[in-house]
DRENDO-1510 file (C-alpha; in Angstrom, 1 decimal, always signed):
<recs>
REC; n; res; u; v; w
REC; 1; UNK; +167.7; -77.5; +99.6 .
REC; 2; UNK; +168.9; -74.0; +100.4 .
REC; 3; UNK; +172.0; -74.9; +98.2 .
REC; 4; UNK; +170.0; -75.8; +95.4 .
REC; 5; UNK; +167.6; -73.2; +95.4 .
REC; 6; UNK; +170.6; -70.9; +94.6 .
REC; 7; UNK; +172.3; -72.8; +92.1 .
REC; 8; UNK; +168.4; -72.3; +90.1 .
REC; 9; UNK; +168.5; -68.4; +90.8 .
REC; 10; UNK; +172.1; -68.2; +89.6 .
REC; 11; UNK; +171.4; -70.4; +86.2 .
REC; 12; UNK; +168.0; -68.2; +86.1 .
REC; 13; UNK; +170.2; -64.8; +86.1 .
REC; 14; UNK; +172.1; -66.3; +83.7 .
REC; 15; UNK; +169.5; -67.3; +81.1 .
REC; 16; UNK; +167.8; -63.9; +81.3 .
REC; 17; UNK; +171.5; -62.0; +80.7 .
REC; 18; UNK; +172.1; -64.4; +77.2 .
REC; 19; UNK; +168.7; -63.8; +76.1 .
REC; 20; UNK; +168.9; -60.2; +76.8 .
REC; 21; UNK; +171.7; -59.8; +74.9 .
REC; 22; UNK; +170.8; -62.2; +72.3 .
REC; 23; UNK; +168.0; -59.5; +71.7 .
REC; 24; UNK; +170.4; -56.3; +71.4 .
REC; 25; UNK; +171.6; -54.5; +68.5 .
REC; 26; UNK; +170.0; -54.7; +64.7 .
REC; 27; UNK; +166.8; -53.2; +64.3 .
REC; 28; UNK; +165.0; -56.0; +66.3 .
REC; 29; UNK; +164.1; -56.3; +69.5 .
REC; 30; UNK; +161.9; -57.6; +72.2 .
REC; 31; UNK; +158.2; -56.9; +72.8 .
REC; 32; UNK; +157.9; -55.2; +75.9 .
REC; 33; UNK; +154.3; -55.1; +76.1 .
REC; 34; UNK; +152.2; -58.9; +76.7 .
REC; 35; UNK; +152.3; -62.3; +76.3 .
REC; 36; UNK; +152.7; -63.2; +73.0 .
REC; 37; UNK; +153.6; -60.2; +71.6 .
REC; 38; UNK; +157.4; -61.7; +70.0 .
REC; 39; UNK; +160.3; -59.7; +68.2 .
REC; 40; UNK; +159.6; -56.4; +66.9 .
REC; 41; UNK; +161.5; -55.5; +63.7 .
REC; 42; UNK; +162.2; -52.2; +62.0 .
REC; 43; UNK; +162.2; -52.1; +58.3 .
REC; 44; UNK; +164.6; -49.5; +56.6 .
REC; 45; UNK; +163.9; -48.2; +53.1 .
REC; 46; UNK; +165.0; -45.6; +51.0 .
REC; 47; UNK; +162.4; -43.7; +48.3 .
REC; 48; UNK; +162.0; -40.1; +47.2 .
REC; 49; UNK; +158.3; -38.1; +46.2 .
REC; 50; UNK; +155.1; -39.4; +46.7 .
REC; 51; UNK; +156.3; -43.0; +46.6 .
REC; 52; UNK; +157.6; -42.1; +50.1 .
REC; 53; UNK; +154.1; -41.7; +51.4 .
REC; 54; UNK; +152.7; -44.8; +49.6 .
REC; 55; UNK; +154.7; -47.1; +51.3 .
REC; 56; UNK; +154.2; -45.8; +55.1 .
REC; 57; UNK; +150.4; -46.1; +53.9 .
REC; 58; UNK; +150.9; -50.0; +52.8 .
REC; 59; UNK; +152.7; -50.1; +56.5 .
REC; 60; UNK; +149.9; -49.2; +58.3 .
REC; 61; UNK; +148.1; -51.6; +56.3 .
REC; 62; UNK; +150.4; -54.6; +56.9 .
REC; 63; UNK; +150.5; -53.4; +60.9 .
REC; 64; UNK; +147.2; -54.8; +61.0 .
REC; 65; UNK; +148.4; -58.4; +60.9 .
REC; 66; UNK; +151.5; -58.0; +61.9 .
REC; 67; UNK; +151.3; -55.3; +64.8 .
REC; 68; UNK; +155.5; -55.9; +65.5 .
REC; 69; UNK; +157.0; -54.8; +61.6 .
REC; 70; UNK; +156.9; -50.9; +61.3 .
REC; 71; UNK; +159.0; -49.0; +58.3 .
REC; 72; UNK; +161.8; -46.4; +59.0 .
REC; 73; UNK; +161.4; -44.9; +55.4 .
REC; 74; UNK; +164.0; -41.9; +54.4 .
REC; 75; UNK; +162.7; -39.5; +51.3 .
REC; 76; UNK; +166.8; -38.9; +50.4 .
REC; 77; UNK; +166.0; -37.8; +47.1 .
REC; 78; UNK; +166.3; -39.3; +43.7 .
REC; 79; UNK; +169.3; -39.0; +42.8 .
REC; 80; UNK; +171.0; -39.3; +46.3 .
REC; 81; UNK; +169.4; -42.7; +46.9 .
REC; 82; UNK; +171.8; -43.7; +43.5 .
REC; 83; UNK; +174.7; -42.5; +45.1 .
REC; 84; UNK; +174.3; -43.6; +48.3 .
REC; 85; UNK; +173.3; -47.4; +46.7 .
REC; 86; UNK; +176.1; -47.5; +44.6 .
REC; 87; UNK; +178.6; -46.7; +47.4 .
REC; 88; UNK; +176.6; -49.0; +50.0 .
REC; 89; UNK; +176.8; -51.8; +47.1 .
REC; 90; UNK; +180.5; -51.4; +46.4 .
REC; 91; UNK; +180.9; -51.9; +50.2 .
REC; 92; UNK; +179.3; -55.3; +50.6 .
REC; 93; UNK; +175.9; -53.7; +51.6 .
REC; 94; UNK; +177.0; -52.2; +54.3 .
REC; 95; UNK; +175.5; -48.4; +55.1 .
REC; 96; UNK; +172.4; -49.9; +53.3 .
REC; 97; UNK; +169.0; -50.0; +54.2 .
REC; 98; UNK; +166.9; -53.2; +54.0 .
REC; 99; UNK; +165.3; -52.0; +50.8 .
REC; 100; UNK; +165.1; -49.7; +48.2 .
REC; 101; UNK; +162.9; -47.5; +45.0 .
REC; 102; UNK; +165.3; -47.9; +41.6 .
REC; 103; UNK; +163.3; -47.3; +38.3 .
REC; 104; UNK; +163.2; -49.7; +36.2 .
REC; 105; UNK; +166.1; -48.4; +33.5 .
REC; 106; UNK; +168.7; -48.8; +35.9 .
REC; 107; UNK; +167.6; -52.1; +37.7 .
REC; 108; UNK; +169.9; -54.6; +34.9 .
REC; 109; UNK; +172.5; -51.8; +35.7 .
REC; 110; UNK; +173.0; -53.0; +38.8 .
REC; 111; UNK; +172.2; -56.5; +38.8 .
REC; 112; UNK; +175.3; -56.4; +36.4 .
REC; 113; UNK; +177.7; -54.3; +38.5 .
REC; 114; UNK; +176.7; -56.0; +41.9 .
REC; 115; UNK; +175.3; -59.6; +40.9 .
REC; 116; UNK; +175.1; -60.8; +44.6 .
REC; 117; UNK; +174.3; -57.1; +45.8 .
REC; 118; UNK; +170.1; -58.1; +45.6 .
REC; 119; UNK; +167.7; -60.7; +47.0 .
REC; 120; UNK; +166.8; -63.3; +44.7 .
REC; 121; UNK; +163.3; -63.2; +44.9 .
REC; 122; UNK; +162.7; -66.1; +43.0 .
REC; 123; UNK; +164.4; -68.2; +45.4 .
REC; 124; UNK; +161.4; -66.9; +48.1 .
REC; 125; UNK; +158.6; -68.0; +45.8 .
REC; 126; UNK; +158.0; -64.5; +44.1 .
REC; 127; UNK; +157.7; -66.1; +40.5 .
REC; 128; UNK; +154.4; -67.8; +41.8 .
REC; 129; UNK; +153.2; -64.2; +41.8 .
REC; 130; UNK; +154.8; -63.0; +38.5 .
REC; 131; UNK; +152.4; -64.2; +36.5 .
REC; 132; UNK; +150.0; -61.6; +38.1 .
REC; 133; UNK; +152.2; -58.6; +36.7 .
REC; 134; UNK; +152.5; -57.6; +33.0 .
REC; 135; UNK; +155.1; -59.0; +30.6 .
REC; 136; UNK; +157.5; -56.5; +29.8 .
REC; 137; UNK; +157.4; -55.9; +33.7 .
REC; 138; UNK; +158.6; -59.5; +34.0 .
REC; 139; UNK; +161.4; -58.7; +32.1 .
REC; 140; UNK; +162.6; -56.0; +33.9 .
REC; 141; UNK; +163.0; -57.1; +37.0 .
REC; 142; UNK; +164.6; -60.5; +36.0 .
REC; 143; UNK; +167.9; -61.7; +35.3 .
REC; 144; UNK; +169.2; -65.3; +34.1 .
REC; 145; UNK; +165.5; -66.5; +34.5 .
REC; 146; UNK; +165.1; -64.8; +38.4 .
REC; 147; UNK; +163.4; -62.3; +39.6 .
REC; 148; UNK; +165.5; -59.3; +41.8 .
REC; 149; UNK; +162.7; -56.8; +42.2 .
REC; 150; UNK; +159.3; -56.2; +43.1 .
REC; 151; UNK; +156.9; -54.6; +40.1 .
REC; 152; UNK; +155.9; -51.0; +41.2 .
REC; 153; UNK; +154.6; -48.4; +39.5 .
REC; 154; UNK; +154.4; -48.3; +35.2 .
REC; 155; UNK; +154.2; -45.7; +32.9 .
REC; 156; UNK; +151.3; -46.3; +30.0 .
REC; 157; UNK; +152.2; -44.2; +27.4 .
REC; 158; UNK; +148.7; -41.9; +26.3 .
REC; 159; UNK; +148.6; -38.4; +24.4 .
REC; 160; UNK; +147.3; -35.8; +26.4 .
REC; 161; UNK; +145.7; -33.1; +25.0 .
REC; 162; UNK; +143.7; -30.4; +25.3 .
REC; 163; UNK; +140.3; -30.4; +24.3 .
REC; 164; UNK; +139.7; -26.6; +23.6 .
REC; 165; UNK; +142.4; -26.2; +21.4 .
REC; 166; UNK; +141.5; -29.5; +19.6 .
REC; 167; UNK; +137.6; -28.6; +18.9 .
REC; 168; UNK; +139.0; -24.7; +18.3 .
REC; 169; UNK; +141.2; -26.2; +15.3 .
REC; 170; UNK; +138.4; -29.0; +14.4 .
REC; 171; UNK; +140.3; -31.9; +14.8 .
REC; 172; UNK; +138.7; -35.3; +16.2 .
REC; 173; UNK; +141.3; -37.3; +18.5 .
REC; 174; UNK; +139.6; -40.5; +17.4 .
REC; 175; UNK; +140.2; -39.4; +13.8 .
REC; 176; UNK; +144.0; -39.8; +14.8 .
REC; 177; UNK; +145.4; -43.5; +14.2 .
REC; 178; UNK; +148.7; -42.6; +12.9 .
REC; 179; UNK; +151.7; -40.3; +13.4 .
REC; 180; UNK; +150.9; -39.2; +9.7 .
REC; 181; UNK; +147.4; -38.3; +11.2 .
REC; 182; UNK; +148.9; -36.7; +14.5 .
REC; 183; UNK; +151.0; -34.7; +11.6 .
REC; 184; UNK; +148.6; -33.7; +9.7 .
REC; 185; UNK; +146.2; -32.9; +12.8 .
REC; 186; UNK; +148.8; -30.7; +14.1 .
REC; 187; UNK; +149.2; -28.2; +11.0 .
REC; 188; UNK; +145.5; -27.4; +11.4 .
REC; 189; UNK; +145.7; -27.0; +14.9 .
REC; 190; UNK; +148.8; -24.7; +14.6 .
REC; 191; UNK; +147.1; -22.9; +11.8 .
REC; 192; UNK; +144.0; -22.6; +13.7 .
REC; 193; UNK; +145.3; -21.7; +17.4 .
REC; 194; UNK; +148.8; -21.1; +16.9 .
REC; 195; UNK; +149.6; -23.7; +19.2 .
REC; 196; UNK; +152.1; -25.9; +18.6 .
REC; 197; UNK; +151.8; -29.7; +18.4 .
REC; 198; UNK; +153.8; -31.1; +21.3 .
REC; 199; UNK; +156.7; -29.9; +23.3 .
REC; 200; UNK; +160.8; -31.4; +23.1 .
REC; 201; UNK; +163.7; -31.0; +24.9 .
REC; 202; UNK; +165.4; -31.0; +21.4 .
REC; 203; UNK; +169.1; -31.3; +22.7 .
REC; 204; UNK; +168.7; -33.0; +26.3 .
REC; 205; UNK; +166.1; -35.7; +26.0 .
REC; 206; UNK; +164.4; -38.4; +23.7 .
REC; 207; UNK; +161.0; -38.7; +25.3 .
REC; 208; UNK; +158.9; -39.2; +22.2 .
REC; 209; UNK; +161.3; -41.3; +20.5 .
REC; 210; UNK; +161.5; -43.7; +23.6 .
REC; 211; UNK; +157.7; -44.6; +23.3 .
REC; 212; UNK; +158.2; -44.5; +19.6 .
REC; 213; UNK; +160.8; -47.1; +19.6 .
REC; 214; UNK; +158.6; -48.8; +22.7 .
REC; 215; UNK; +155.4; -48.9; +20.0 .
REC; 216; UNK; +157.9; -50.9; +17.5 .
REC; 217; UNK; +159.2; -53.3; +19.6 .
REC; 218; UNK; +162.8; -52.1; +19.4 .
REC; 219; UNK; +165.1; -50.3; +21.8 .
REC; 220; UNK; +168.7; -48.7; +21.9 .
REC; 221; UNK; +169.5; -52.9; +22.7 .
REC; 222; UNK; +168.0; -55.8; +21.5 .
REC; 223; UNK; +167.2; -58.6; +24.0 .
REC; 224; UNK; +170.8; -60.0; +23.1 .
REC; 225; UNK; +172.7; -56.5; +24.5 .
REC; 226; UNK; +173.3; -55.8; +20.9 .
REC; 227; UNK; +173.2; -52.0; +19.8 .
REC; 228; UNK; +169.8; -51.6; +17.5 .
REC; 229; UNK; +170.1; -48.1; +17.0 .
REC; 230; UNK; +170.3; -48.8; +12.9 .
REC; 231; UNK; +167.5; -50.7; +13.2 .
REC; 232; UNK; +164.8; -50.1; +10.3 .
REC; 233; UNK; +162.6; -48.9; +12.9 .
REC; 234; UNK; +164.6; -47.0; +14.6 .
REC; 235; UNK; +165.6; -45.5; +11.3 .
REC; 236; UNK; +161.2; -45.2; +11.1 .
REC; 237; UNK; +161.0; -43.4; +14.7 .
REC; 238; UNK; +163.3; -41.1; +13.7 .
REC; 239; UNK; +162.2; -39.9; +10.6 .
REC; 240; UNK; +158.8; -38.8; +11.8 .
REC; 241; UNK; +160.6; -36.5; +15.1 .
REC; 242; UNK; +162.0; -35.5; +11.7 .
REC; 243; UNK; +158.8; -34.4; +9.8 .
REC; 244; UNK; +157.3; -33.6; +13.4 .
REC; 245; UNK; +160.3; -30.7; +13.3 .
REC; 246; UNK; +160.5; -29.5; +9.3 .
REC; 247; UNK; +156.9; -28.8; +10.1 .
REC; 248; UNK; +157.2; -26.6; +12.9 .
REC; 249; UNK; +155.3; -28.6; +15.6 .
REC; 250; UNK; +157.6; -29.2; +17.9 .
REC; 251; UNK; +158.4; -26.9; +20.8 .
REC; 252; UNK; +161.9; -26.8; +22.1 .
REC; 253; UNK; +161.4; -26.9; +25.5 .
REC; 254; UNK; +164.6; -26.5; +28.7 .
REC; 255; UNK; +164.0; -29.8; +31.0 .
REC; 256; UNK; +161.1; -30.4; +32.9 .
REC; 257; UNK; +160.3; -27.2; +33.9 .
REC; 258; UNK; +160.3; -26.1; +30.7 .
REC; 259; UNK; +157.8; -29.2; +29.8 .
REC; 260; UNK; +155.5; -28.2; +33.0 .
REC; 261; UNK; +155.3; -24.2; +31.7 .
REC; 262; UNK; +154.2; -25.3; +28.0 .
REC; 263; UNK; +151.4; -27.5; +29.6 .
REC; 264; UNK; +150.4; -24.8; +31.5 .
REC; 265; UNK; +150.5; -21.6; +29.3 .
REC; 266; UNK; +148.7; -23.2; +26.6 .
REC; 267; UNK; +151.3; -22.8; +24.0 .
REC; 268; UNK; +151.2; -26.7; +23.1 .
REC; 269; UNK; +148.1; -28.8; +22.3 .
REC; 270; UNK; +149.2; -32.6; +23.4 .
REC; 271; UNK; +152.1; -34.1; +25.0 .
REC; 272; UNK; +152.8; -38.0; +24.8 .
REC; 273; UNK; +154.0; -38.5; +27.8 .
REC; 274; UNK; +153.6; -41.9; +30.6 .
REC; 275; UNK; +150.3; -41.9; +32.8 .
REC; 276; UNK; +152.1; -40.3; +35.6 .
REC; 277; UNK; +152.3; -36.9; +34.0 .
REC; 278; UNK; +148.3; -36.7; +34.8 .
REC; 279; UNK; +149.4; -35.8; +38.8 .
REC; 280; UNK; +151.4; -32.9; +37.3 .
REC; 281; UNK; +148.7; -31.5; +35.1 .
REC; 282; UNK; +146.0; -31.4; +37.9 .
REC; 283; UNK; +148.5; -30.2; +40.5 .
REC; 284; UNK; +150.2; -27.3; +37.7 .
REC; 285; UNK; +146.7; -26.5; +35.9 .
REC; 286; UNK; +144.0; -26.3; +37.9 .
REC; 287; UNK; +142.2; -23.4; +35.8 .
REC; 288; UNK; +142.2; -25.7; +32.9 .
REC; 289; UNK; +139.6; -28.4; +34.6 .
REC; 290; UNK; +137.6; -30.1; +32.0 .
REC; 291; UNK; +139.5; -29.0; +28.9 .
REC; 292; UNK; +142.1; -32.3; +28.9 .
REC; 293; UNK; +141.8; -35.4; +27.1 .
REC; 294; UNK; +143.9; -38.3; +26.1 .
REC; 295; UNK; +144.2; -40.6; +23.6 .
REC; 296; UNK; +146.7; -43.7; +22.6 .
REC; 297; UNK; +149.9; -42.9; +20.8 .
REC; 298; UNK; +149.9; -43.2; +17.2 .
REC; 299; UNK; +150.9; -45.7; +15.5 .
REC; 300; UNK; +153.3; -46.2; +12.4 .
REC; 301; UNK; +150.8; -47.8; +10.6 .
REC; 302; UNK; +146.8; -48.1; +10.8 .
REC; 303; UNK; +146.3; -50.8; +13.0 .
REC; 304; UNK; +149.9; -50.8; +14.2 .
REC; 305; UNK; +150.8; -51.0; +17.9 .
REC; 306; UNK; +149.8; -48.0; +19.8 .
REC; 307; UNK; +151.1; -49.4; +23.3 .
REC; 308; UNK; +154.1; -48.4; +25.0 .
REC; 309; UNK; +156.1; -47.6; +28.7 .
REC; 310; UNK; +158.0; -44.2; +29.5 .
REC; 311; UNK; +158.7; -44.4; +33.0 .
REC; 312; UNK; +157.9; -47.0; +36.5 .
REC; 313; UNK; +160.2; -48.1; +39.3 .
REC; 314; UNK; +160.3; -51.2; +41.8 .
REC; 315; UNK; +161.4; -52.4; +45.0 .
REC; 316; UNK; +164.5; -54.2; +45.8 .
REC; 317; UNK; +165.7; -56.1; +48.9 .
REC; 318; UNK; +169.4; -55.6; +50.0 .
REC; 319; UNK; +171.1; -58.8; +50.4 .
REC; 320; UNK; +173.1; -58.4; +52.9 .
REC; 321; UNK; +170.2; -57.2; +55.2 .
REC; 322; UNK; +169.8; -58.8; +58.4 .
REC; 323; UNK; +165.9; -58.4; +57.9 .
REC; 324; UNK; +165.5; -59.8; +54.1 .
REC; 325; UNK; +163.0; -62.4; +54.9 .
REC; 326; UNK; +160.9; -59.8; +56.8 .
REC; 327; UNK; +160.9; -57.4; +54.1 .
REC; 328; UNK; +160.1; -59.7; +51.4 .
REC; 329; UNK; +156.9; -60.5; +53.2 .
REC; 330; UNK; +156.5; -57.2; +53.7 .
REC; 331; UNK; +156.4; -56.4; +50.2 .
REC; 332; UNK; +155.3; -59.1; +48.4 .
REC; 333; UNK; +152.0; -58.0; +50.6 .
REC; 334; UNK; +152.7; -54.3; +49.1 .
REC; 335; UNK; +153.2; -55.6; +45.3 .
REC; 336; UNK; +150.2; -57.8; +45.1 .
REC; 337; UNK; +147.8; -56.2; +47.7 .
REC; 338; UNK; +145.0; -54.6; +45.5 .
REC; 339; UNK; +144.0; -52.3; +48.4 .
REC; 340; UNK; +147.4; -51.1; +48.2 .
REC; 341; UNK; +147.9; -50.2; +44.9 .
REC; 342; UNK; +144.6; -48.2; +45.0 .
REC; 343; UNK; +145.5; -46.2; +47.8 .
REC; 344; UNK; +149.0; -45.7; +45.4 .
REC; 345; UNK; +147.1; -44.5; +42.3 .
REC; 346; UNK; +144.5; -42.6; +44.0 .
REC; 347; UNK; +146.2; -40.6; +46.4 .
REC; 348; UNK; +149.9; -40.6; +45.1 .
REC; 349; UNK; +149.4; -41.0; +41.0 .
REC; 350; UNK; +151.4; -44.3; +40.7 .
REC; 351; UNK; +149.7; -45.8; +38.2 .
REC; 352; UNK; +150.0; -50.0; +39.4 .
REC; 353; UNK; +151.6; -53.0; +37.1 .
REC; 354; UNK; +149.5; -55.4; +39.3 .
REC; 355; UNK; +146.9; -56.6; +36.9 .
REC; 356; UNK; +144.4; -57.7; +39.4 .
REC; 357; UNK; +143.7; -54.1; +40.0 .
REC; 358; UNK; +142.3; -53.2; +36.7 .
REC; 359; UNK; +139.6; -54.9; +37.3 .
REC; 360; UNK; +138.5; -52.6; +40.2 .
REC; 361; UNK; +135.7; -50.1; +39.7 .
REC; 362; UNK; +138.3; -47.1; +39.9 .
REC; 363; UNK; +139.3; -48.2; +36.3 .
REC; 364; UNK; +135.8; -47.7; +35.1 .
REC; 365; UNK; +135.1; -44.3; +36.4 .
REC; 366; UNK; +135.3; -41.0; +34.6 .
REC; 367; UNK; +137.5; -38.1; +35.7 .
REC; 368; UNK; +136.1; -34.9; +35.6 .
REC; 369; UNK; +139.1; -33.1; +34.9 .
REC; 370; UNK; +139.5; -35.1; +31.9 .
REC; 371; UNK; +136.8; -34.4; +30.1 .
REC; 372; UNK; +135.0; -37.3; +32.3 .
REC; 373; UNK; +136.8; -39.7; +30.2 .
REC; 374; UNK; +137.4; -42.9; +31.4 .
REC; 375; UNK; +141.3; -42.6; +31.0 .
REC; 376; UNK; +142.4; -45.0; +33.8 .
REC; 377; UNK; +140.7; -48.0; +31.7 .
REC; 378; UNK; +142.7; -46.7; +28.5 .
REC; 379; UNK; +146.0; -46.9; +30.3 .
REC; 380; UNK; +145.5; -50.4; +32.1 .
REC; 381; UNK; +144.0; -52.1; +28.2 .
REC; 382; UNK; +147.5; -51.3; +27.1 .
REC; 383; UNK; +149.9; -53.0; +29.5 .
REC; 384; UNK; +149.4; -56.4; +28.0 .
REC; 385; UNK; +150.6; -55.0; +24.8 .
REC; 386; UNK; +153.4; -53.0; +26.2 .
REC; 387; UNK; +156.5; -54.7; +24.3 .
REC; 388; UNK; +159.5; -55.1; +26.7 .
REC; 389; UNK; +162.4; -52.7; +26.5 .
REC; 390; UNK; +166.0; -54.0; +27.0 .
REC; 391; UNK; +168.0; -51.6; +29.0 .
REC; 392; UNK; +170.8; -53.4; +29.9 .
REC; 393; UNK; +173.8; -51.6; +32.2 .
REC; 394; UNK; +174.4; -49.4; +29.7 .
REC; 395; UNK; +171.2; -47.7; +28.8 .
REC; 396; UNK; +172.5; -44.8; +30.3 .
REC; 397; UNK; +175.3; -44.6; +27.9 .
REC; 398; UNK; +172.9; -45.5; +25.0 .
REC; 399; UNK; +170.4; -42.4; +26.0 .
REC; 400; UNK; +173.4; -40.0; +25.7 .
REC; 401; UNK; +173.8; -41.2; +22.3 .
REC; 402; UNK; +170.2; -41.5; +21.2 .
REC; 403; UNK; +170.0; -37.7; +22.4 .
REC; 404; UNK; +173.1; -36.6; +20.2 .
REC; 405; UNK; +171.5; -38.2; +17.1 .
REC; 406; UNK; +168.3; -36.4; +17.8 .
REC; 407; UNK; +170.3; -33.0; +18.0 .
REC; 408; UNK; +171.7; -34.0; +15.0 .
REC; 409; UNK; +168.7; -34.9; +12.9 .
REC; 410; UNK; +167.3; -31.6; +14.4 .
REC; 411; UNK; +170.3; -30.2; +12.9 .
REC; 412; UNK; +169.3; -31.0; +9.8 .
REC; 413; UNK; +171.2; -34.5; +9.6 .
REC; 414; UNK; +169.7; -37.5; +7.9 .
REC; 415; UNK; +168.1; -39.9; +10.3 .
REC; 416; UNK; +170.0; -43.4; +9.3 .
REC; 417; UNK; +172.9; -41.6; +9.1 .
REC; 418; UNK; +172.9; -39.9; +12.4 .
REC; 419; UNK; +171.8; -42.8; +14.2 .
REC; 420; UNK; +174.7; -45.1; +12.4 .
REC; 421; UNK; +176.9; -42.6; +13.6 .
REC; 422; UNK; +174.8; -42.6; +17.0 .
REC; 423; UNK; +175.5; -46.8; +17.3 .
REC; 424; UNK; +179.4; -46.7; +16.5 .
REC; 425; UNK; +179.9; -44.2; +19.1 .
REC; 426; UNK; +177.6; -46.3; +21.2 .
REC; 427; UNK; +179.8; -49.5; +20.3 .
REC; 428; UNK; +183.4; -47.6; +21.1 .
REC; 429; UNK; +182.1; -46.9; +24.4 .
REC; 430; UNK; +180.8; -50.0; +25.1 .
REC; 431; UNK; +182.1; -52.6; +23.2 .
REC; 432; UNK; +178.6; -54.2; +22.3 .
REC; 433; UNK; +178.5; -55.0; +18.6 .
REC; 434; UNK; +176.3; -53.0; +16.2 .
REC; 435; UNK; +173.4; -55.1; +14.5 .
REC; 436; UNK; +173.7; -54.7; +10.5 .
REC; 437; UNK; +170.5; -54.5; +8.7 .
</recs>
């Protein structure tokens, strides 16, 4: 018996030492606390800005169910989360956390540079919750009829405007259906206040023409990957920055700073700009409480589409992580929790694509510092309408080129032909082919 006993202490050291060691390394590990307590697993992620402080909030959230999942979340910085990615990525993954913010323009960028670099969420049973999320959302995030990322944050597309100057100058915002209308409001306001209509960077960035091309349905690439740059429309969008510049409205603004110090000083009237921008405005002009406003972008036509995106990010999951199936429960809870995406918009700005949160009464309230308008309820009617844009893996390339053409027309250059000369340029560095028209 004495033999025996031993032979069950000796197997008994044994199994402890495998499953010990069994439970080293990663960023799991056992529960040392009671019965029943199981694995605990860190999550890794990688964000930058207030998005970093919106997902440790969902965490705490999601700790309340599951007590052994908590979030190791580095704020690296925009643009150092890119290069970091793309180096992790070309490296099989490896240096990578488990998941990461990419906005939405550069998602089909690298689902075409690293095809099996991302969790194919669709294989989980994400597309059961797509339908929850706005169309041209959808879109963006999928590839080949899958889904890669989790919906975040949009960007409505709204004027902003100031009040003062508006009833100063005598002009209605609801009098404004058109960009004809925002024209012709923006002479008497100039004329009246001095103020200038809206605010460019003329040379460096193609804002405005973004949601204008948004509002017609077309983009630098149509949903084939074909340059659409001498599109009709496009030829359209351009020709009113055009008129928006022969008349003097336009301020040429340097980058965002540049964008921030016109808001503030008062020497622009409105902005069109993505819902987000409302988080600067009440951070950068506080004085100016009660004197803001928005309204939907104009339309091309009366009765025309006045929706459109500029801006909005999502969530994807590493593939190679050794925690995927824990961080797609993780956020799928974050993506389609309603609680969650209020606590985002409230306290961080990020204005939600989950649809189920519109309905919420934070859509219906009034803002004070907007003119207790109900603005919140303007952006979310619009993200049905939103048509989707078609960045492809070269939208950076095509932004470059949709800049130079605004520079030119600026210059004094005729719209069709700057932005045929825009789309060959485009094609030579690409080698997408150029729709004719």
């Amino acid at each position: 018996m004495k033999k025996s006993s031993k032979w069950v202490g000796l197997l008994l050291m044994v199994s402890l030492l495998l499953s010990a060691c069994g439970n080293s390394g990663g960023s799991s590990e056992a529960g040392s606390g009671g019965e029943g307590e199981g694995k605990k697993t860190t999550l890794t992620a990688w964000a930058w800005n207030v998005n970093v402080g919106a997902m440790e909030e969902a965490m705490a959230l999601y700790q309340k169910q599951n007590p052994n999942v908590e979030l190791k979340i580095e704020d690296l910085g925009r643009l150092d989360v890119y290069d970091k990615l793309s180096t992790g990525l070309a490296a099989g993954g490896s240096g990578l956390p488990d998941f990461v913010l990419v906005e939405d323009d550069r998602i089909q960028g690298y689902l075409d540079a690293f095809p099996k670099g991302f969790l194919n969420l669709s294989e989980k049973g994400f597309d059961a919750k797509l339908s929850e999320f706005p169309e041209f959302k959808r879109g963006i995030v999928s590839k080949d009829g899958a889904a890669y990322a989790f919906p975040f944050d949009a960007g409505p597309a709204g004027v902003f405007y100031r009040t003062d100057l508006f009833e100063q100058a005598g002009v209605d915002p609801a009098s404004i259906e058109t960009w004809d209308d925002y024209i012709a409001a923006g002479k008497k306001i100039k004329e009246k206040t001095g103020a200038q209509l809206l605010p460019i960077d003329k040379f460096k960035d193609d804002a405005t023409f973004r949601i204008m091309l948004n509002t017609l349905g077309v983009y630098y690439y149509d949903a084939n990957g074909n340059i659409d740059l001498t599109n009709p429309k496009a030829v359209q969008a351009m020709t009113v920055q055009k008129k928006l510049n022969d008349e003097g409205l336009i301020k040429d603004v340097n980058g965002w700073d540049g964008t921030v110090s016109a808001t503030i000083d008062g020497s622009i009237a409105s902005i069109p700009f993505g819902a987000w921008y409302y988080g600067t405005i009440i951070d950068q002009a506080k004085e100016l409480e009660g004197k803001w406003g928005v309204f939907p972008v104009p339309a091309f036509e009366k009765g025309g589409n006045r929706a459109a995106n500029l801006g909005g990010s999502s969530w994807m999951i590493n593939a190679a992580s050794d925690n995927a199936d824990e961080a797609y429960k993780f956020l799928e809870f974050f993506s389609t929790s309603v609680d969650v995406q209020k606590i985002a918009m409230e306290k961080y700005g990020l204005f939600p694509s989950y649809a189920p949160v519109y309905k919420e009464d934070l859509f219906q309230k009034e803002v004070p510092f907007f003119s207790n308008q109900k603005i919140w309820k303007l952006f979310a009617d619009e993200m049905e309408k939103i048509p989707t844009p078609y960045y492809t893996k070269d939208y950076a390339i095509g932004l470059d080129e949709a800049v130079k053409a605004q520079a030119d027309v600026f210059n004094g250059k005729d719209p069709a032909e700057a932005l045929k000369a825009a789309a060959d340029r485009l094609s030579e560095r690409t080698k997408r082919e150029v729709n004719s028209y």
